[in-house]
N, C-alpha and C positions, 0 to 999 in steps of 0.2 A: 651565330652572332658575328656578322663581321665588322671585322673595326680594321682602321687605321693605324700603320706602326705607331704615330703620334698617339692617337686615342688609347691606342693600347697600353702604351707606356704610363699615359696619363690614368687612366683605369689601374694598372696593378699600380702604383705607388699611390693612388688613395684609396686601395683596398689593403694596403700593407699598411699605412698612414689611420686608417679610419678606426681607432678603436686599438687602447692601450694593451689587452690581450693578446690579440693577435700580431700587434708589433712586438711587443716584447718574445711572444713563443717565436715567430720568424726568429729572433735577432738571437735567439739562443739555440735553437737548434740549427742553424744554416751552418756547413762547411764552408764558410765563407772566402777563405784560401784557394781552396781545391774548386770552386765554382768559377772564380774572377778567371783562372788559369786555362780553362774549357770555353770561357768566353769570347777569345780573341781580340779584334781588335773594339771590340763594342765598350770595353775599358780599358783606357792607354794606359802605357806603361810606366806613367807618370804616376796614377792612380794607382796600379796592381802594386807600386813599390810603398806608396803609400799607406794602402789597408795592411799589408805586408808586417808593416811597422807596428802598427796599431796593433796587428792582432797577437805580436811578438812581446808588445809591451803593455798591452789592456784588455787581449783574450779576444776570441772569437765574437762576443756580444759586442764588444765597441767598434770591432772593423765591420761587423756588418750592417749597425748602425753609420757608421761612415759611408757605407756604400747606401745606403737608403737617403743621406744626404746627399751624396754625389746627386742621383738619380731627382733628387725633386729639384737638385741648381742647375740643371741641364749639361750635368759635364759627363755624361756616358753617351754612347753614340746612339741615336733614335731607330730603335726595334730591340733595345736589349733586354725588355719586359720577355719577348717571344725567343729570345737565344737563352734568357736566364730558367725559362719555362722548359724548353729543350735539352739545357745541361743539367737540371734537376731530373728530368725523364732518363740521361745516358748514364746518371749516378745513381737511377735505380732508387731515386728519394723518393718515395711513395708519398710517403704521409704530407711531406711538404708541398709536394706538387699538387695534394687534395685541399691543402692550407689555402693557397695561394691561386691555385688555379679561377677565373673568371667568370662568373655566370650573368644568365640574365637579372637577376635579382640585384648583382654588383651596378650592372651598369642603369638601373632604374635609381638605384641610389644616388649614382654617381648626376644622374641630371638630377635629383631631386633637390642636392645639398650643392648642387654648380661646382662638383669637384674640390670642394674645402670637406677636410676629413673632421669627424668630432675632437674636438678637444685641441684641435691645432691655434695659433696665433689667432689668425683671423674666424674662426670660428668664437673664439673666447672673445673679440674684437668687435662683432656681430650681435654677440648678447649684450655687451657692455651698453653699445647707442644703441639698442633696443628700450635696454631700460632707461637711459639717457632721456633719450624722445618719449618716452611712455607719461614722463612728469613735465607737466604745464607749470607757468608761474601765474599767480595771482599780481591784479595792478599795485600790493600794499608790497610789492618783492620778495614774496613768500614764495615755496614750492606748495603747489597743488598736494594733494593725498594723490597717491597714485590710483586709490581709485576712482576720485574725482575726474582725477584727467584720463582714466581711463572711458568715464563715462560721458565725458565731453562730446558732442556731436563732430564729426567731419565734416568743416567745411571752411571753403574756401573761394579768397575775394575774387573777384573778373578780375578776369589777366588779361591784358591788353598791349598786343606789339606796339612798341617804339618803332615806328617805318619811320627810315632816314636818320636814328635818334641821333647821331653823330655830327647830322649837318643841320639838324631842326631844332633840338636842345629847347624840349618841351617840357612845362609843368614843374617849374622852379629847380630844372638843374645845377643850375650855379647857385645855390642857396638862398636867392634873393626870394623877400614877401612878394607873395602872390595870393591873394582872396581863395578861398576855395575852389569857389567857384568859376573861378580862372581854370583851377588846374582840372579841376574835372570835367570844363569844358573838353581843355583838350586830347583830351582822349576820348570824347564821347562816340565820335567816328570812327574810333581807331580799331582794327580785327583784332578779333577776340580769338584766344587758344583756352584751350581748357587744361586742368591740371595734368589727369593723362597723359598730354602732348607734352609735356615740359619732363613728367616721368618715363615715356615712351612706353606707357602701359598699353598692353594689348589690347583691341575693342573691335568688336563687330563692326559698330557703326560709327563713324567719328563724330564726335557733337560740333566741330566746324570741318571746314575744308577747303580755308583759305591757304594761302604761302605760306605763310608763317608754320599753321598750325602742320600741313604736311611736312615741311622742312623738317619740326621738331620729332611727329613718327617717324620720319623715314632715315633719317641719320643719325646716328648715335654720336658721333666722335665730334661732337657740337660744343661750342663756346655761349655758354647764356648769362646775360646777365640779370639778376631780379629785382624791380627799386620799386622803391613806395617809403613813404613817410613815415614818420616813426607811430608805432601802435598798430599799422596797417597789417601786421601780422605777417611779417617778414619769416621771423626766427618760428614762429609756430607752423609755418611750412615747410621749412626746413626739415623738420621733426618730421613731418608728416610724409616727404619725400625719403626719408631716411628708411620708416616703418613698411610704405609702401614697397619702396624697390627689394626691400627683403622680403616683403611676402610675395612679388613675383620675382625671385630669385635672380635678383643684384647683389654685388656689393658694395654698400656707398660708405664713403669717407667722411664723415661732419665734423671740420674741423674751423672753429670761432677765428677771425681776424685777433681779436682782442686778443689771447692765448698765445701769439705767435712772438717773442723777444725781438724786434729787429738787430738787436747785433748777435744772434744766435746762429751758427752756419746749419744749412738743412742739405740735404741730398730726398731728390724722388723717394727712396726707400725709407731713410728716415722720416721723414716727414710722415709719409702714411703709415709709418710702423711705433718708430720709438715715440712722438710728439704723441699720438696718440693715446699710447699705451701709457704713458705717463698723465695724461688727463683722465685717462680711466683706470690709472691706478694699476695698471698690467707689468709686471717685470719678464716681460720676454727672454728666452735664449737668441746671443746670436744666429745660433743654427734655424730658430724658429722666423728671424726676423728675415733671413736670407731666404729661406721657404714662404714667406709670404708675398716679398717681394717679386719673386719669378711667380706665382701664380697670377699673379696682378700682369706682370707683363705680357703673359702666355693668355690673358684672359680681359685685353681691356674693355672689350666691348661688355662684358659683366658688371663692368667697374662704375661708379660716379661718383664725383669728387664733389663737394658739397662747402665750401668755402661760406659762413657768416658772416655778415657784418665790415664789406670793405670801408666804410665811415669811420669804424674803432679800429682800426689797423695803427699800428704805430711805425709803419714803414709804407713810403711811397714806391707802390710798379713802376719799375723803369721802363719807360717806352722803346729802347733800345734792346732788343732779348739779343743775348748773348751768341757770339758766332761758333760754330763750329762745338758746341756744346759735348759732353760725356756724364751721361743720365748717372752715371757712379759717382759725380763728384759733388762736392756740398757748395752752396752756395748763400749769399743772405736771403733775404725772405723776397727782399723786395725783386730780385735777378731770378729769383727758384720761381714765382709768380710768374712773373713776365715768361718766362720758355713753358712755361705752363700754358699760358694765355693764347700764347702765338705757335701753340701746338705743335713746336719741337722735342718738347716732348711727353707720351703717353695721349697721342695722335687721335686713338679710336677711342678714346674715353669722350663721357662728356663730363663736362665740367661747369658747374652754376654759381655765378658768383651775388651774395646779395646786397643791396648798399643801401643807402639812402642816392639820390638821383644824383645830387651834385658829384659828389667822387666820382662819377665815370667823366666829366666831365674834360680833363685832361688828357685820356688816355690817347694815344697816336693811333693811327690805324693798324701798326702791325699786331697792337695788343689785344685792338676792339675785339669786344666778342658777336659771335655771330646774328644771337636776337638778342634783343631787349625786351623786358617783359615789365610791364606797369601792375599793382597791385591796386586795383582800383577798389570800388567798394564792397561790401559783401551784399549778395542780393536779398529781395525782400524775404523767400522762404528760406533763407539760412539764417537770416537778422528774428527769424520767430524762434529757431530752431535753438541757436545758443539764447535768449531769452528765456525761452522755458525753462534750459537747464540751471542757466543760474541765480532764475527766480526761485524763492523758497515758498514763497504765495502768491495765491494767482496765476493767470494765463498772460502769457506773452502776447496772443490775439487781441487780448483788453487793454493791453497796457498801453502797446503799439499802438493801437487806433484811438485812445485817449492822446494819447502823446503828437499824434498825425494831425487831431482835431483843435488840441488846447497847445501845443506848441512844436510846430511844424519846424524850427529850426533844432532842437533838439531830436525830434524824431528822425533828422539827417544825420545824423549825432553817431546813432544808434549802428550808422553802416560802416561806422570802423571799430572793430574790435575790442580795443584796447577799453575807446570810451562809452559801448554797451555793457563791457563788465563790468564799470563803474557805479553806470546808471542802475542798473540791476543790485549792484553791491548799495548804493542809496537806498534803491526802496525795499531791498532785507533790513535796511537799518531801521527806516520810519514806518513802514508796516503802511498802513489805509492813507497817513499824514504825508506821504509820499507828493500829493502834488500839489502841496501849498510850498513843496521846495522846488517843484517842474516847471514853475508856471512862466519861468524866463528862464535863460540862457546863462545870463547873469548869476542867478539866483542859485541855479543847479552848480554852478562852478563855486560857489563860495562851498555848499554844500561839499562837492566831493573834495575842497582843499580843506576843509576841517577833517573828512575822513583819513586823510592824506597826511595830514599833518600829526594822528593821531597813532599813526605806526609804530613797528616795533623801528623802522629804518629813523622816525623822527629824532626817539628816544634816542639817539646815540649825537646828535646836534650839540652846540655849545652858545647856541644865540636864541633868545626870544623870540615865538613865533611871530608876532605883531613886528616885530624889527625886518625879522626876516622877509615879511610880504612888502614891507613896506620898499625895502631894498630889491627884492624880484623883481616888485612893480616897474621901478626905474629904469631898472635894466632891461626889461621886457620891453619899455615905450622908447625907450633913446636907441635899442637896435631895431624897433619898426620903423622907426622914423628914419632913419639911414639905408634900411628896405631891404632888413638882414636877417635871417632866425638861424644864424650859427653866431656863437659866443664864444672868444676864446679864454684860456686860461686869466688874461690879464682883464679881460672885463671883469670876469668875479673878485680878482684883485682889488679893484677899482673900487668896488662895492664892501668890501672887506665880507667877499664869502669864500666857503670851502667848496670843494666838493661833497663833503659827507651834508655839507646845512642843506643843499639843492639836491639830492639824489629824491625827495621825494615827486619832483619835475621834470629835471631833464635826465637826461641820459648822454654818455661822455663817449667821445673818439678820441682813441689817443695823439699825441704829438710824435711828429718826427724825432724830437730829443725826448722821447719817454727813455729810462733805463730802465724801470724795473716792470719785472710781466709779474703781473697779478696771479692771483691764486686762482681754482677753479673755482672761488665761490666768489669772488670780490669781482664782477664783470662792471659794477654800475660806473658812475661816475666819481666814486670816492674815492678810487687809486687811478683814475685816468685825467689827462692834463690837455690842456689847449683848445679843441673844438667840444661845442655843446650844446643839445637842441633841447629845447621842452619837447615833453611827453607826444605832445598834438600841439599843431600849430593855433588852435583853439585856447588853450592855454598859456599862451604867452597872448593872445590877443586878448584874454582877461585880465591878467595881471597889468597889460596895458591901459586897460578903460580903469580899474584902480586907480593907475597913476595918474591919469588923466583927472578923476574925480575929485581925488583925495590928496593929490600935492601939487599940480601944475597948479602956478600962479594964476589968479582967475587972468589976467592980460594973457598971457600965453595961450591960457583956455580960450579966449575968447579967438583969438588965432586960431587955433587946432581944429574949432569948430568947423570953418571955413574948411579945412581939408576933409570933414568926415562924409560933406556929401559931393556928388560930381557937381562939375561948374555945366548950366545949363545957358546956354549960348544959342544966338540964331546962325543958321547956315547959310550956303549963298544961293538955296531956293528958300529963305527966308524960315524956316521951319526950323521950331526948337531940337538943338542939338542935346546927346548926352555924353557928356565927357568921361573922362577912367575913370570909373568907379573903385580906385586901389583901397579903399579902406571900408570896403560896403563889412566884412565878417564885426572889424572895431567898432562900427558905428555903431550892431546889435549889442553888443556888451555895455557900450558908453547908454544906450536908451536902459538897455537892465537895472544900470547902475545908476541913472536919474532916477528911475522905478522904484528903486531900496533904498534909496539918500537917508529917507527919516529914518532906515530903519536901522541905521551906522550910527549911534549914538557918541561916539566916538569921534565924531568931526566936526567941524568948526559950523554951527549952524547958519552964523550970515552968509561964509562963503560959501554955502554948497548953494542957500538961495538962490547967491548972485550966478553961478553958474548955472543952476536950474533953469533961470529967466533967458540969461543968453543963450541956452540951446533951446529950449520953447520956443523963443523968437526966432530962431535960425533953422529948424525945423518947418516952426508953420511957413516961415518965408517961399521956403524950398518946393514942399507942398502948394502953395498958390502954383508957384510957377510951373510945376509938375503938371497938375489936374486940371488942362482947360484944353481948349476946340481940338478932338483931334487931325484937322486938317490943319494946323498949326504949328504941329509936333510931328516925332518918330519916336517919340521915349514909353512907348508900352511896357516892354522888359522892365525898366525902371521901375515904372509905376505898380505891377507887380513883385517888383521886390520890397518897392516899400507899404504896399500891402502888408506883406508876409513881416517886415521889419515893425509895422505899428505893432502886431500882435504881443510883442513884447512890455508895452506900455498895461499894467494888470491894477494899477494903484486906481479905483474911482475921481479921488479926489484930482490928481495927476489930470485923467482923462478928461474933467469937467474943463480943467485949465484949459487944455488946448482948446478943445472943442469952442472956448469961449473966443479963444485967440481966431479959430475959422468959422466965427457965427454969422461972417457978412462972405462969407465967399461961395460963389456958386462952382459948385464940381459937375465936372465932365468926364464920365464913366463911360467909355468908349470899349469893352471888353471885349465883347462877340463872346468865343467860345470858352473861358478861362479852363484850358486844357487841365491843369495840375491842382491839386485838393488841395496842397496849403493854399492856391491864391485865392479861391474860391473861400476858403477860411477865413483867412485876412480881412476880406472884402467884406465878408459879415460883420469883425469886429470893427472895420472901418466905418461900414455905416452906420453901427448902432452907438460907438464912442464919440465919435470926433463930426459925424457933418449933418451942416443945420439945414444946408440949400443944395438940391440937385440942379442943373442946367439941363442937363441931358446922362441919360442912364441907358446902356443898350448890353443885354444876355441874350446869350444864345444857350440856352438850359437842355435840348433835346438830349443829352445823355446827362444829365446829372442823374444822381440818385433819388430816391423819395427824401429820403432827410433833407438833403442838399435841398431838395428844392423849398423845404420846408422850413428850413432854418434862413433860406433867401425870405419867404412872405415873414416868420418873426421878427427877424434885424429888421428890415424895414417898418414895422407895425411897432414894435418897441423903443424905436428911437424915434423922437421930434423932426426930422428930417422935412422935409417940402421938395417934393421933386416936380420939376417941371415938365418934362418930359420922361416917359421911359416907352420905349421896346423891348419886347419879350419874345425870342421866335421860338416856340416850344410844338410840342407833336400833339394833334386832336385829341389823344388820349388824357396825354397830359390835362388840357383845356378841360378837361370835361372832370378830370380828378381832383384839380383842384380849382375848379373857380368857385367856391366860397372864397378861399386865401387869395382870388386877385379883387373877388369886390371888398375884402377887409383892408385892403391899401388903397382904396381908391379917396378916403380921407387925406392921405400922404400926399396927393399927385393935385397940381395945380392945372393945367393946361392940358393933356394929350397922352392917355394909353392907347400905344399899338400892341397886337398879339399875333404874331407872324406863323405860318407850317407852311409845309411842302407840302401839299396834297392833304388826301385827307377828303371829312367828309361835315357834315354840319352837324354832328351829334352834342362836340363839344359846347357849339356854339348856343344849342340851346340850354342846355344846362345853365351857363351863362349869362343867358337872356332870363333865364328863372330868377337867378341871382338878383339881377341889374332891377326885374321889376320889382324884387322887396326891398332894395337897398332903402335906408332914408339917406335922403339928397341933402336933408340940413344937416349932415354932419360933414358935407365937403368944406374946405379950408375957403371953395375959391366959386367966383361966381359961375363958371361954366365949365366943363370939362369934357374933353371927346375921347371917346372910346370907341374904337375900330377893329376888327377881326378881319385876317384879308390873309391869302397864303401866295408863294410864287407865280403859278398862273395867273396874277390880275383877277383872282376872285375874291369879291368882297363879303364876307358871313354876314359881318355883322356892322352897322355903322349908328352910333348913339350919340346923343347928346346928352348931358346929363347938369340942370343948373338946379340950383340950392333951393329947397323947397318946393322943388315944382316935381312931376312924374315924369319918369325917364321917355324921351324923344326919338322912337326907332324911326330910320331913315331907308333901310330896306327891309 
């Protein structure tokens, strides 16, 4: 077995260290005196005077415990394991030397356990965040049962590099509102790294193999930062990095911003030793904490440092990292960060810092860290995955694609974390009744703020729930409106709220003047002061359409309306423009909450009317201007989103409203391929709710599904509609599978079906032609109607005439 004086040295003292037996029989039988003297210079004579002492005044057992600390703080000179092996041999100490001596079986050990002996500091330090990480919280601020959270699935959101994050400052870093779908635009381009790469786990095969993601394998002594919005399961990766890096044999550090006192001094060693061991309840020896410290140093590339939550930090990183620095001395948090940051010191560690996006926001370049990592959403088979677990009935598969079909803005919902455990925690509460509280956006948030407000966290409150919303409300709409979702201390001032009335919501960062550091169980917002976010930005954007509903003056309402949709405008090739759509997520809630008016018993019934009326009018307005020639426009995107946004409209009575209000307007359905399943949704319930008159209608169906397509000929056959034109470019097969379902809408169509393919062959077209000759002609709306079959080569199947009463007119 050859090894290295270092390795060697490092081997016998976690073979002496490894196991309270055999330290204690060394430390009692060794001549500890008579060995140091045969040693030379391998122990100075600073040292030999030292044990000297000890063993004159506390016996052989404590000097040679003295010298087993010498030996782990690197103060004997390196190769003294193999001269201490040698003067045991010249003293004829048998036994000892069979004690002590080295095998291969030591040093399998010694990689197995990464040279931490049992029972040492960081071994005890190891099991602690073991079991730390092993318990999950529930959204009601409970701990999980450990073996809930042991049974919790792995998994984890797309992580997404920030390129340039410093000079691009994407996806609401400075804490201003931004629609969601803003922010997840931007990153939808952005290269993806996988968890692995951020834990620098071993793999065959890399799942990417862009910059980023190599960066992160291949150097360890890496500065990263982790941001994502609150819920997005920040802290629950953390945990997950923590459990990992110990099963492949790291040691990682997890230690909360929130926990840290800013006027508390820390030193490197402190910090990862005693701040710790004090959260987890550990009373170290100095001797223990000096021995962990030098194994840390001797071993950074082992090492990760694991920092939570820079938003609840109650001290600002100083951009200036300190000159000329000495890793033994203590510093405050905010200076011990910063030479942390700018890798003066503990170099070859990496180090993960996790935030919400704004706080990195400031930092100077010497502190920036080296990636940025976005926690974007969680994908579709890990969004089944936690479903199933913490549904108590049913499958996550049914629920999902109930949820995709009947409320496609909720089913987005479902890819943050926070707000599928909720969703999930709803429908344990309501069993089968579950989707008469799904059916809006609106509707599910009142739901989960009754669950919310029914907590063990509510119970400790001193105000009125109905006061209390009524007050969130306000505060939620007068900081969108200012285009803010951080809150600080003095707004809830303003409002006359605590932290403990809002902890069921937001979640708290501390201030620069916090003095006192919370307990290890108090992390929420009830002992933290100054900055404060709701849960999900979803939820302040509820609480906002509230206020909007139930206390803006209707004059103000009538105002605000104007801001919920874009201003649509001509541009200067004359074609309808669409402007910011900054309040597209409020506008969904503000339609929820028209949707449930009657069912708020509790408000003023003239004025919810009168506001009822002015957003009907200012909706359908919107719509006219929306829905006509698309050589006239560029607003597709739009017109899709407010597909997906009517679906939220579920009251009949409601839907007859408008519909009556667009009974004289012809739409223009210009779609082609409607790539994504909610718009395709949307579109159904659009047709079948709200419109009386088609102008022109164009799908391109060849990949829809059988339902999809089948649920297009219902909407159409079920609702009163008149279309004047439509196109259909669908595949032969298609044509042939369902042309009963296109002569059952040829009632609906005034003037002109086309049925477009690429290729193909005339099978469809006779089926068709079967069709067309039993149709009865007196049930068309209109005196004539043409029906055409033709595909991209300029071949024509089929060309018909078809007028009221008379027998269908083939033309070729």
């Amino acid at each position: 077995m050859e090894l290295t004086l270092e390795k060697h040295d490092q081997m016998m003292l976690f073979k002496i260290s490894n196991g309270e037996d055999l330290k204690e029989e060394f430390c009692t039988i060794l001549p500890i005196v008579d060995i140091i003297e045969q040693m030379g210079s391998f122990v100075s004579q600073k040292y030999k005077t030292n044990i000297k002492e000890i063993e004159m005044k506390n016996g052989s057992y404590a000097a040679t415990k003295r010298f087993v600390g010498l030996a782990t703080v690197n103060k004997l000179k390196t190769g003294w394991s193999r001269q201490l092996l040698q003067t045991i041999a010249i003293l004829d100490l048998k036994y000892v030397e069979e004690l002590i001596s080295l095998k291969q079986a030591d040093l399998e050990e010694f990689n197995e356990r990464i040279g931490i002996p049992r029972n040492s500091l960081l071994d005890r330090l190891s099991e602690k965040q073991r079991h730390h990480c092993s318990i999950l919280k529930c959204p009601m601020g409970r701990n999980d049962s450990i073996e809930k959270s042991r049974a919790t699935p792995v998994v984890h959101p797309q992580l997404n590099v920030c390129v340039d994050h410093f000079k691009k400052n994407t996806a609401f870093t400075d804490g201003r509102y931004k629609s969601s779908q803003e922010i997840r635009k931007a990153y939808e381009k952005a290269p993806r790294v996988s968890f692995k790469d951020v834990t620098k786990s071993k793999v065959e095969t890399p799942e990417f193999t862009n910059k980023g993601s190599k960066k992160l394998r291949e150097q360890h002594g890496l500065s990263l930062c982790i941001i994502g919005a609150a819920g997005a399961g920040k802290t629950t990766m953390t945990k997950r990095m923590v459990t990992t890096c110990m099963d492949e044999k790291k040691m990682p550090f997890l230690i909360p911003f929130a926990q840290i006192d800013k006027d508390e001094r820390w030193s490197v060693k402190t910090l990862l030793t005693k701040f710790l061991c004090r959260f987890h309840d550990l009373k170290p020896s100095e001797e223990e904490i000096d021995e962990a410290f030098h194994w840390i140093l001797a071993n950074q590339e082992k090492c990760f440092l694991i920092f939570d939550g820079l938003d609840q930090s109650s001290f600002k990183i100083s951009n200036k990292p300190i000159d000329d620095p000495d890793i033994n001395d203590e510093f405050l948090p905010g200076d011990l960060m910063s030479l942390l940051l700018s890798r003066k010191f503990l170099p070859n560690t990496r180090i993960a810092v996790t935030s919400r996006p704004h706080s990195l926001v400031q930092f100077a370049p010497a502190i920036q860290p080296d990636i940025v990592v976005f926690l974007n959403d969680l994908v579709s088979d890990d969004v089944e995955k936690l479903m199933n677990h913490y549904l108590d009935n049913g499958t996550a598969s049914e629920m999902l694609e109930k949820l995709r079909t009947k409320s496609p803005r909720i089913h987005q919902l479902t890819r943050n974390p926070l707000l599928l455990r909720l969703i999930a925690l709803l429908s344990n509460e309501k069993g089968e009744n579950v989707w008469t509280y799904v059916s809006t956006i609106a509707k599910l948030f009142f739901e989960v703020v009754d669950l919310l407000q029914l907590s063990a966290h509510h119970e400790r409150g001193d105000i009125d729930v109905e006061v209390l919303n009524r007050k969130l409300a306000a505060m939620a709409f007068y900081k969108i409106i200012e285009g803010s979702v951080v809150f600080e201390q003095s707004d809830l001032e303003r409002y006359g709220l605590s932290g403990e009335n809002v902890q069921d919501f937001l979640f708290g960062a501390l201030s620069s003047n916090h003095n006192n550091r919370p307990s290890n169980n108090a992390l929420l917002v009830g002992l933290l002061e100054v900055f404060f976010y709701f849960h999900h930005q979803s939820t302040q954007e509820f609480f906002s359409a509230r206020f909007v509903l139930e206390q803006l003056p209707v004059g103000e309402f009538e105002e605000f309306v104007g801001k919920l949709f874009p201003r649509l405008e001509k541009g200067a090739d004359g074609k309808l423009k669409v402007g910011e759509d900054s309040f597209a997520n409020l506008r969904v809630f503000v339609i929820g909450m028209v949707n449930e008016m009657k069912n708020r018993h509790q408000l003023d019934e003239d004025e919810i009317l009168r506001k009822k009326n002015i957003f009907i009018n200012f909706l359908c307005d919107h719509l006219r201007q929306l829905f006509v020639d698309p050589s006239e426009h560029s607003a597709g995107d739009h017109q899709m989103q407010m597909l997906v946004d009517m679906m939220d409209f579920r009251d009949e009575e409601l839907n007859r409203e408008i519909r009556q209000h667009l009974n004289d307007f012809n739409f223009w359905f210009n779609f082609g391929y409607l790539h994504v399943a909610a718009h395709r949704e949307g579109f159904f319930h659009f047709m079948q709710h709200f419109v009386s008159n088609v102008r022109y209608l164009w799908l391109d169906i060849d990949e829809w599904s059988d339902d999809e397509i089948r649920r297009l000929f219902q909407s159409i056959q079920s609702s009163t509609a008149k279309i004047e034109e439509m196109e259909i470019l669908m595949n032969p097969q298609q044509l042939e599978q369902w042309s009963d379902h296109v002569v059952a809408i040829l009632p609906h169509l005034t003037r002109k079906l086309e049925l477009g393919f690429l290729g193909g062959d005339e099978r469809g077209c006779r089926k068709l032609k079967e069709e067309i000759i039993n149709f009865d002609t007196s049930n068309l709306q209109t005196e004539e109607l043409k029906v055409e079959v033709w595909d991209f080569g300029d071949r024509t199947f089929l060309d018909v005439v078809l007028r009221r009463g008379q027998p269908p007119q083939f033309n070729n």
